[in-house]
Backbone as CSV, one residue per row, in Angstrom:
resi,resn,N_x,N_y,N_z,CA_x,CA_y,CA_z,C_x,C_y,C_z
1,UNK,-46.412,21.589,-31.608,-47.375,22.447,-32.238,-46.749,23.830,-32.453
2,UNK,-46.828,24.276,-33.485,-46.145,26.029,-33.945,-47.841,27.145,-33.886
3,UNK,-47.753,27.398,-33.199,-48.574,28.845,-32.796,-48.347,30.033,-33.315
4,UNK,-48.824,30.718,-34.636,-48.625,31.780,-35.156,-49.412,32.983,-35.457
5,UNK,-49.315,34.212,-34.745,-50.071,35.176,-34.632,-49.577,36.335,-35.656
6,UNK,-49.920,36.712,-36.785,-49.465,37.929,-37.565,-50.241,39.319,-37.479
7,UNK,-49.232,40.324,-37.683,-49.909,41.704,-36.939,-49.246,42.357,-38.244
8,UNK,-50.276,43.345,-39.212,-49.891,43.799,-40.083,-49.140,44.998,-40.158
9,UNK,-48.053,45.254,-41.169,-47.461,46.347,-41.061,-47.274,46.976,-42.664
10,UNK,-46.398,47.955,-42.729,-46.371,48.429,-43.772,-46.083,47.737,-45.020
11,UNK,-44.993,46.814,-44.672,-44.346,46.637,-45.569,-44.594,45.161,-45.483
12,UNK,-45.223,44.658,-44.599,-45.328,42.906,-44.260,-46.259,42.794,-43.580
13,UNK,-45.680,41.668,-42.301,-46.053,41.263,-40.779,-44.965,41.271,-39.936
14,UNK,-45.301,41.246,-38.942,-44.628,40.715,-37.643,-45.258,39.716,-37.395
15,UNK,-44.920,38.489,-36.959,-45.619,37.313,-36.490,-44.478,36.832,-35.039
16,UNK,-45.858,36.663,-34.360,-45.367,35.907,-33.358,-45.935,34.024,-33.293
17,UNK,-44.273,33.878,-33.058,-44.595,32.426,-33.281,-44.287,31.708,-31.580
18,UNK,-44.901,30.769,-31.807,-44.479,29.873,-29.984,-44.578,28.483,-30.655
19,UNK,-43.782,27.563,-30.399,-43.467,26.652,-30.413,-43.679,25.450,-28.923
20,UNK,-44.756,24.806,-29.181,-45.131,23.996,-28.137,-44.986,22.550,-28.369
21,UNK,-44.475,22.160,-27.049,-44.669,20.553,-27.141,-45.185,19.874,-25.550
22,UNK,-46.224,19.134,-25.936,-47.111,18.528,-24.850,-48.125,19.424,-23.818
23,UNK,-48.270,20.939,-24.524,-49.305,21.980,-24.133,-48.098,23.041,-23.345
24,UNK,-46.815,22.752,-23.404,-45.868,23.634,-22.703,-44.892,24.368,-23.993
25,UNK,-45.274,25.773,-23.725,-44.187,26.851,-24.678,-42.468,26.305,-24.424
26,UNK,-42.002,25.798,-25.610,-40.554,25.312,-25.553,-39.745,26.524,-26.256
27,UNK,-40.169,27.383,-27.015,-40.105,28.568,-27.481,-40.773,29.305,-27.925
28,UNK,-40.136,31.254,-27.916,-41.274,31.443,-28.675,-40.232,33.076,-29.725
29,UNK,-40.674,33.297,-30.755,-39.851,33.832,-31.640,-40.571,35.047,-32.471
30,UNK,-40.266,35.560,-32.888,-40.715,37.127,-33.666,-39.949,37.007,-35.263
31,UNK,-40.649,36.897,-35.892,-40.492,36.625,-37.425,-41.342,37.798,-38.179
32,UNK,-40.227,38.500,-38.947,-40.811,39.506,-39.889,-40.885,38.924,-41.447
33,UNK,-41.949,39.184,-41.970,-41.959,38.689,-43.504,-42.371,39.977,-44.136
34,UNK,-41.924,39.773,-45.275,-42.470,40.673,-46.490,-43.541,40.707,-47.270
35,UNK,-44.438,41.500,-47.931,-44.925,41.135,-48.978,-44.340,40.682,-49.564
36,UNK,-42.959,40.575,-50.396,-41.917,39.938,-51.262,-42.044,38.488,-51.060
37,UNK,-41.222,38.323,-49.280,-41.181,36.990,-49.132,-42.675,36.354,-49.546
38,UNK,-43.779,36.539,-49.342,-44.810,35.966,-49.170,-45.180,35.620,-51.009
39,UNK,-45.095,36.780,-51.796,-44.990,36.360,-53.227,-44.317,35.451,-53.703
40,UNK,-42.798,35.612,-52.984,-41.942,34.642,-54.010,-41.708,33.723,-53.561
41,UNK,-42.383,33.264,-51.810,-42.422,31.795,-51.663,-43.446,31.079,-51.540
42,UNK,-44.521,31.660,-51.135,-45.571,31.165,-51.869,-47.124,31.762,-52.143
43,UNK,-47.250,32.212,-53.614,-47.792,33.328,-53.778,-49.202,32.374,-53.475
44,UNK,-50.386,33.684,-52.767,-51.505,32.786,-53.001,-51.749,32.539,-51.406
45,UNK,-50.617,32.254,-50.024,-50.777,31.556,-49.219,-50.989,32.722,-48.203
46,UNK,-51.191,32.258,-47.131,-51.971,33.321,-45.883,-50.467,33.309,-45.338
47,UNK,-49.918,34.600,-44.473,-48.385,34.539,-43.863,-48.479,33.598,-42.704
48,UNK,-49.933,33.731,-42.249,-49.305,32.418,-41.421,-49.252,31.316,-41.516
49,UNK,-49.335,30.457,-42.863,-49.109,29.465,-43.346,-47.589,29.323,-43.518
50,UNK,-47.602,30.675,-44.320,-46.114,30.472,-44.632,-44.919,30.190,-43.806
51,UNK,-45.276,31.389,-42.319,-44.140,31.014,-41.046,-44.453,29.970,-40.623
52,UNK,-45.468,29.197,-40.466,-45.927,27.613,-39.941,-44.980,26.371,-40.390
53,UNK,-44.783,26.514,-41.993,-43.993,26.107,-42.607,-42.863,25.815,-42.704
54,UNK,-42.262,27.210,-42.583,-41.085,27.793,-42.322,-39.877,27.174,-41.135
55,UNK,-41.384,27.237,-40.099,-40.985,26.586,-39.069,-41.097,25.168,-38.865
56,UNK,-41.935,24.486,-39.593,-41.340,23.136,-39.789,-40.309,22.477,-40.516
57,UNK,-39.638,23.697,-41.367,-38.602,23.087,-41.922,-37.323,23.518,-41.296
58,UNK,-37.686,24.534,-40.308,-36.291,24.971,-39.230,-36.407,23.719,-38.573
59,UNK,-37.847,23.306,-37.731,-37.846,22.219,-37.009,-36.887,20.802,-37.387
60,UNK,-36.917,20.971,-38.916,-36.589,18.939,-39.255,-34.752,19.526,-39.043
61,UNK,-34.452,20.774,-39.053,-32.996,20.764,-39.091,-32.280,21.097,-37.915
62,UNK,-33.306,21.477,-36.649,-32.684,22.158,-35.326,-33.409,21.911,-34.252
63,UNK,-32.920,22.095,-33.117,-34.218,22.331,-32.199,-34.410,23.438,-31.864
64,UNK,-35.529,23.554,-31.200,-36.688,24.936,-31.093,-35.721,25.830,-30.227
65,UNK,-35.239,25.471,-29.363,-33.725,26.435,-28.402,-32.565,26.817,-29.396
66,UNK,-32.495,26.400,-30.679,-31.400,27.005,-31.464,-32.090,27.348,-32.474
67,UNK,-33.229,28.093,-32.741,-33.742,29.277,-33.702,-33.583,30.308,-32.981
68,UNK,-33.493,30.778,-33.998,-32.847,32.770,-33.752,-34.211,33.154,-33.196
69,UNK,-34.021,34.079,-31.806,-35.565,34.475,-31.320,-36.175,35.456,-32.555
70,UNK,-35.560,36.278,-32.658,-35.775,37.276,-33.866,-35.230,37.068,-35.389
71,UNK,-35.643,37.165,-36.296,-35.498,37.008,-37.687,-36.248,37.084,-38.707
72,UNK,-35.728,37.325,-39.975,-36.599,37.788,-41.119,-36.360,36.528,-42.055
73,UNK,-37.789,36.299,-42.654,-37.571,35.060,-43.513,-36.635,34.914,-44.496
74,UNK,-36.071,36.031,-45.027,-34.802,35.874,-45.863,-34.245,35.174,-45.000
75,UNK,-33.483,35.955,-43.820,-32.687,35.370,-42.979,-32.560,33.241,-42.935
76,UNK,-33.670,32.880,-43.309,-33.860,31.769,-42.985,-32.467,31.014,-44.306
77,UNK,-32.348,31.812,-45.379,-31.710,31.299,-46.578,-30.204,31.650,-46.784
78,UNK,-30.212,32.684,-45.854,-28.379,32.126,-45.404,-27.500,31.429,-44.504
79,UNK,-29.112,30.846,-43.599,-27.794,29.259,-43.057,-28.862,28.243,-43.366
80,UNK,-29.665,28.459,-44.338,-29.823,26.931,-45.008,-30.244,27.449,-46.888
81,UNK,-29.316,27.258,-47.737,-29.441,27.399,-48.951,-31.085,27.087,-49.872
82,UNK,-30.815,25.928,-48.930,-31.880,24.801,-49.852,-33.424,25.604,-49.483
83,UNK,-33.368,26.430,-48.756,-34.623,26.860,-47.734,-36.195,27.679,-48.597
84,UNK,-35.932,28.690,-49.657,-36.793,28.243,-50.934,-37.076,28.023,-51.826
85,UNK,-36.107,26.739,-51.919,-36.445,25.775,-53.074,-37.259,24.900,-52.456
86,UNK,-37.309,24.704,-51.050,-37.712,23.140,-50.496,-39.313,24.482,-49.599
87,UNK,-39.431,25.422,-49.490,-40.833,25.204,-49.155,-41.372,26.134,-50.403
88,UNK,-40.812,26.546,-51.521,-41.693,26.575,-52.641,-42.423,25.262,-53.196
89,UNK,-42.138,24.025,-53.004,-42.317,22.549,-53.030,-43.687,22.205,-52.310
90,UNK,-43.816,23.153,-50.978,-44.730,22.422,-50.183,-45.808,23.120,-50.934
């Protein structure tokens, strides 16, 4: 289960995310988004849809102990290319 709390800021969110499996925190991570990111990946959607997402598509490629505790959703698209092309899709 991905647990995502967003706290507004100037220029975005901060979201705190936790990552659970079987009711026990296996991680938990600090993700900044943009208004930008949120337009140009998916305009229309609530941010915490979007990091929910986000994080299921870190999920199908890693496990929850090798996401970066801290990071910005760009960040997500220079160690995986494909990253929004494939959740502009969802």
């Amino acid at each position: 289960m991905i647990e995502v709390t967003a706290t507004p800021e100037a220029s975005g969110w901060t979201c705190h995310v936790n990552v659970e499996d079987a009711g026990r925190t296996v991680s938990e991570h600090i993700v900044r988004a943009t208004t930008q990111d949120l337009e140009s990946l998916s305009p229309g959607a609530r941010v915490e849809d979007l990091v929910r997402r986000s994080f299921e598509f870190l999920l199908e490629r890693e496990s929850p102990q090798s996401i970066l505790r801290t990071f910005t959703l760009a960040d997500i698209s220079l160690y995986f290319p494909e990253y929004a092309s494939v959740i502009g899709r969802k």
